[in-house]
N, C-alpha and C positions, 0 to 999 in steps of 0.2 A: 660252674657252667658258663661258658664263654655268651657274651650278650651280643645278640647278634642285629637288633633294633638300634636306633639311637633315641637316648636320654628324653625324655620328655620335654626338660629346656632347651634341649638344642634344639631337638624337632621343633619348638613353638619358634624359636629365633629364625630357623630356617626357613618358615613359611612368612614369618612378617618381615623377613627380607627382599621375599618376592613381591610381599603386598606392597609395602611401601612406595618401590617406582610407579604403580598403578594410581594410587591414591596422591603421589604428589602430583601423577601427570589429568587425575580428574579432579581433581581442587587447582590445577592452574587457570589463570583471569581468561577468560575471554578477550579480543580485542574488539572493537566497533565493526574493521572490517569481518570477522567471524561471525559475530551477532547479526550483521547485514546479512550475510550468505546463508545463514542457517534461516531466517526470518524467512526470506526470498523462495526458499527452497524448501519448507515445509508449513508455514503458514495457510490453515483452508481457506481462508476467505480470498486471497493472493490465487491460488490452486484453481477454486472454484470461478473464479474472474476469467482464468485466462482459457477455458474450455468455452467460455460463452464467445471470442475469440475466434477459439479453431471451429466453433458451429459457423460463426460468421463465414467462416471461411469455404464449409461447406455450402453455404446458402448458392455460393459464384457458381457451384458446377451447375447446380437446379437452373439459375437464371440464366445460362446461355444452352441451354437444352432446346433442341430444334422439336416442333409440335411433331405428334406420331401421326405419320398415317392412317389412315381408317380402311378397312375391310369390310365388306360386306357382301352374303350371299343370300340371296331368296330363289324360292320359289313359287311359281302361279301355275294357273291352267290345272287344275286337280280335279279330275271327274269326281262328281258326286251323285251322278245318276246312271243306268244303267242307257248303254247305245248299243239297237238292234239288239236289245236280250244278253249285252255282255255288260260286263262291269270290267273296266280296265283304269282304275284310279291315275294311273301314273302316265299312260299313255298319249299324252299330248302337254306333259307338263312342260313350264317352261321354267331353265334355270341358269339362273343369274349370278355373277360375282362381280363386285366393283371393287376398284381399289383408288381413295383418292388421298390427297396430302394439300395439305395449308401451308401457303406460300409466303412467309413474314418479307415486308417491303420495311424500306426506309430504316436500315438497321436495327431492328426491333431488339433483336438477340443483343447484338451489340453492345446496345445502350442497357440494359437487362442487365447484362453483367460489368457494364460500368458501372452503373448506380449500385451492384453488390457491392464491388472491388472497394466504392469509398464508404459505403457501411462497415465493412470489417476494418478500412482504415479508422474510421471514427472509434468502433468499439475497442480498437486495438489503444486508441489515442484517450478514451476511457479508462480501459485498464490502469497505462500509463500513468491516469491522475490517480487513480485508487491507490495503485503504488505509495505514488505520491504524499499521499495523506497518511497512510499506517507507517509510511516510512519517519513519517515526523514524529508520530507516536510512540514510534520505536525510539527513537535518539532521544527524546522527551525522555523515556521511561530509565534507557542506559545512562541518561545525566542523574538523573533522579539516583540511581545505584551508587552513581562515583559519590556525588556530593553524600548520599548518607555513611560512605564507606568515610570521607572525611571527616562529616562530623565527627564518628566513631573514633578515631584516632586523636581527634582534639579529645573529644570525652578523657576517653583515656589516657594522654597526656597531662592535662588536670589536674584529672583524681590521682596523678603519681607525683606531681608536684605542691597537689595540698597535702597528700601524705609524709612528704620531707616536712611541709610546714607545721605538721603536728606535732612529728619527730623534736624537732628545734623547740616547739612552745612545750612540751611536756620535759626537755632539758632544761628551758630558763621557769619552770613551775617547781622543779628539784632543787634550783638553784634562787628562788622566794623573787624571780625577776616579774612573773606577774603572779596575779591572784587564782582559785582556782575555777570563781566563776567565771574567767578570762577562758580559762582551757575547754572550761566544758563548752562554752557556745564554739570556742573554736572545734571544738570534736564532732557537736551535734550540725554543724556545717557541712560535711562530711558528706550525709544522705542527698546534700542536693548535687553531688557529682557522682554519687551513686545513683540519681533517679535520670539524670542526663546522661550515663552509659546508658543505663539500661533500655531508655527510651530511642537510643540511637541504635541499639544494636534490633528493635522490635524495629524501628524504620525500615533498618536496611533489611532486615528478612521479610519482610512486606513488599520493598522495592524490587527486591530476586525474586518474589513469588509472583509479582505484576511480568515481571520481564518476561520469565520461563513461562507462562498463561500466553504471552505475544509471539514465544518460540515454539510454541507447544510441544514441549520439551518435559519432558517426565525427570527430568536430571534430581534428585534430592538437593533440597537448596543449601545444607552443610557442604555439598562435592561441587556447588554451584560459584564462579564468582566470573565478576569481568573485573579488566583493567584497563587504562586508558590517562590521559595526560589530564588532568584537571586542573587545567589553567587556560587562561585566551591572552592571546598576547600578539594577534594578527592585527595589522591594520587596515583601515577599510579603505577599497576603492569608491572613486567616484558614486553616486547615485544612480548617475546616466549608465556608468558601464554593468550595474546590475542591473537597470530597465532592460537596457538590450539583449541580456544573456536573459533576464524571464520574457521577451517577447519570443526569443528562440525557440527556450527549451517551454516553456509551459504547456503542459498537454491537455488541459484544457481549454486554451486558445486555440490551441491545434484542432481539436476537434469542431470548436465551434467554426472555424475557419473553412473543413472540410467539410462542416453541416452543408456552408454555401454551398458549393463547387458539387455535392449531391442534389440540389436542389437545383441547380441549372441541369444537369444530367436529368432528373426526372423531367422537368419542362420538356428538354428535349424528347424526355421519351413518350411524352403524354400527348405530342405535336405527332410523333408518327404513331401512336395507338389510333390517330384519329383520321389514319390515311386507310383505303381500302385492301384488304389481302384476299388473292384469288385462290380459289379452290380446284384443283385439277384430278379431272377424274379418268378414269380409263376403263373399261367394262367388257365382260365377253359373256355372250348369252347363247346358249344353247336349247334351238329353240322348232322342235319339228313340226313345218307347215306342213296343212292337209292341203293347200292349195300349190306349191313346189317342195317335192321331193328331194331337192339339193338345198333347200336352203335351211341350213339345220344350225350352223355356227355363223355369229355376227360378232364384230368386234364396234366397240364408238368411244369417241373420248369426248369430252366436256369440260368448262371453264365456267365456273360460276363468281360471279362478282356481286356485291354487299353493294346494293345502292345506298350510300351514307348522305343520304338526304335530311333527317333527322336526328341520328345521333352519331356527331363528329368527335365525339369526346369533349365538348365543349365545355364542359363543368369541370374536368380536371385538368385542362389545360388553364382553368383559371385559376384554379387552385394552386396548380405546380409555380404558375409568375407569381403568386400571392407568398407564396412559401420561399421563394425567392430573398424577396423584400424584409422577411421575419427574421430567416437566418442572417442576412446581411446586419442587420438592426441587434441581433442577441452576440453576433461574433463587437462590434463596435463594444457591446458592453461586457464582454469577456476582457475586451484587451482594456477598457477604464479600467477593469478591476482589478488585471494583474497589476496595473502601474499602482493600483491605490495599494494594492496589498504589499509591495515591494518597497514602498515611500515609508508604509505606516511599520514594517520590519524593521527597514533601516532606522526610522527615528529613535526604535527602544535600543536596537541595539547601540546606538552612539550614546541612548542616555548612560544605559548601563556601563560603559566606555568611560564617559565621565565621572561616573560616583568609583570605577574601580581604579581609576589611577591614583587617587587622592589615597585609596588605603592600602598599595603598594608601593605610594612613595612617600609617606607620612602617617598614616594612622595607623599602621600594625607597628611599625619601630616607636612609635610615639608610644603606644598600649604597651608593648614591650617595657621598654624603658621607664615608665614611671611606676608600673607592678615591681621592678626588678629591686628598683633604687625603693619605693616602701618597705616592700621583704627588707631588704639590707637594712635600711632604718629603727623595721619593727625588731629582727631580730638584736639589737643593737641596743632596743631601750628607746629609741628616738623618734618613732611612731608610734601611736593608738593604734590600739586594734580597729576601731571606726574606719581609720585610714589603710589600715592592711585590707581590712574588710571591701572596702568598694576599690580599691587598685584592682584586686583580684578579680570582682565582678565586674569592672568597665573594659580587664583585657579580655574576659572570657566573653563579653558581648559584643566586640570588636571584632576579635579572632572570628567568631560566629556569624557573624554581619558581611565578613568577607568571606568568608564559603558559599553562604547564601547568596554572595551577590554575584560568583562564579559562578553558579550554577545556573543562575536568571541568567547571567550572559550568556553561558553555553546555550542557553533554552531558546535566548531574541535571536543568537546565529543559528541556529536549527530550523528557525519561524521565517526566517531570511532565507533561506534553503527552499524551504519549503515553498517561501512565494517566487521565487527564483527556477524552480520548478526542479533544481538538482544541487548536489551538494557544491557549494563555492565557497565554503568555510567549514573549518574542521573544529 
């Protein structure tokens, strides 16, 4: 019978040939700018910030809303007793409708929806900083991934070059060059580069679990990684020219800056709260005299004015100069702080500057080099194992020391960023 299916192996091959491209293209790294865009663009707390925003934004339609007119109709004159033996309830009523409207003087509206316009600039200049800070938590947490994805690959470099080492000392143990309590501690050494993978590899799936929680991103953390340049090797501008780029961009200054310039807007608005607004009426009554028979419909208009003899708004126009004075005094200490915060950035990051030049241009080839030249020794006859023993552990704390200190860097130019108020180092 002619088989008209395919094979079972081929069918499995056929389908994990399709999987394949899917699976290498959902385990490819992320980049920084991806992980920004995805953050940005589905983060709640980012989400929920910027609705507070577009409310603000609604608040400007309310504040320049002109007051409604009033309506009003009555009636009077309603018999209640009987004339000449009739009862005619309705027959001399008089009935009324007025129509009147409040007259806002001295840009009332105006200013109403100025002082909105720079609330929602402020809460917008809010937002901004919010941003701002999850932003740094983010790049914090993505350096946090690279460096664990580093250690992970020192680990495992290590452990495959103490495994040649063992190779080598279990050949000069055949050959009566050392002893075999020599081999054994060299074997039983072994766990502590097994306990430093393993600890690295529990980091970094800790560090993907921290990230994808900040992406909220359901991604399985095996299909999960980033990638990224893990190294700093920029040189730093002036001091001054990052003060000036965070007196620009900092959105906190901003806001508080805008505090003021709302606070003069309310003044102003609370000066004309405290001026009079006239009321204009207009009225048509229909109204049958028993004493003229044509005078049945009257028309009258009216203007009523608020003697503001007693309350001029005088309490919150003291309030609004007083409020003045506050924002002016809180913005002054918005901007000490961005200076202090941009000074005390820059200083780590130049320390960390200093301690990493010395171990990319001397202490990792030094570390190198004297591990290199012991192996060679020990294998040789011409070192102790004492000696192999700490060459091996002063470069694997070296190597370690400079990852770690990459990563503090990456972390002081993020903090620098971050007082800066946007990215000015990568």
């Amino acid at each position: 019978m002619k088989q008209i299916f395919p094979s079972l192996p081929i069918a499995a091959a056929a389908v994990l040939s399709l999987m394949v491209p899917s699976l290498l293209a959902a385990q490819q790294g992320r980049t920084w700018t991806q992980v920004k865009a995805q953050f940005e663009a589905s983060n709640a707390a980012l989400k929920a910030d910027a609705l507070g925003v577009d409310a603000m934004k609604a608040a400007e339609t309310t504040a320049f809303l002109r007051p409604n007119p009033q309506f009003t109709a009555a009636t009077d004159g309603t018999q209640i007793a009987r004339h000449n033996g009739v009862w005619q309830p309705v027959a001399g009523n008089q009935v009324q409708s007025t129509l009147s409207y409040l007259h806002e003087r001295n840009g009332k509206r105006e200013l109403r929806r100025e002082s909105a316009r720079e609330g929602t600039q402020i809460t917008a200049a809010q937002h901004d900083d919010l941003e701002r800070n999850l932003l740094f938590g983010l790049r914090s947490q993505f350096v946090q991934t690279l460096e664990a994805k580093a250690v992970l690959e020192l680990a495992k470099t290590d452990l495959a070059y103490y495994d040649k080492i063992i190779e080598i000392s279990r050949s000069r143990f055949k050959a009566g060059d050392i002893a075999q309590i020599d081999l054994d501690r060299i074997e039983l050494l072994r766990v502590q580069y097994e306990v430093e993978m393993q600890t690295a590899l529990v980091n970094l799936r800790t560090a993907k679990i921290q990230l994808l929680a900040l992406l909220n991103d359901r991604t399985p953390v095996e299909q999960f990684d980033v990638t990224g340049n893990f190294d700093f090797a920029e040189e730093l501008q002036p001091l001054d020219a990052f003060c000036q780029m965070a007196e620009e961009a900092r959105p906190d200054l901003r806001a508080a800056l805008e505090s003021v310039q709302q606070a003069r807007t309310n003044h102003k608005l609370a000066v004309a709260n405290g001026s009079t607004d006239p009321t204009f009426s207009a009225w048509h009554t229909w109204n049958p005299s028993f004493n003229n028979v044509n005078d049945q419909n009257s028309l009258g208009v009216s203007v009523m004015v608020p003697l503001r003899i007693f309350d001029r708004n005088q309490g919150e126009k003291q309030r609004t100069q007083i409020e003045i004075g506050r924002s002016e005094q809180w913005s002054e200490a918005a901007r000490t702080q961005v200076f202090s915060d941009v000074a005390s950035a820059y200083a780590q990051l130049e320390s960390n500057l200093a301690l990493l030049k010395p171990y990319r241009t001397q202490y990792k080839a030094q570390a190198l080099r004297v591990r290199d030249t012991v192996t060679y020794s020990y294998e040789h006859g011409n070192a102790s194992l004492m000696d192999f023993l700490n060459a091996q552990s002063d470069y694997r704390a070296v190597q370690l020391a400079y990852l770690q200190l990459i990563g503090s860097t990456l972390t002081a130019a993020g903090q620098l960023n971050l007082a800066v108020g946007r990215e000015v180092l990568q």
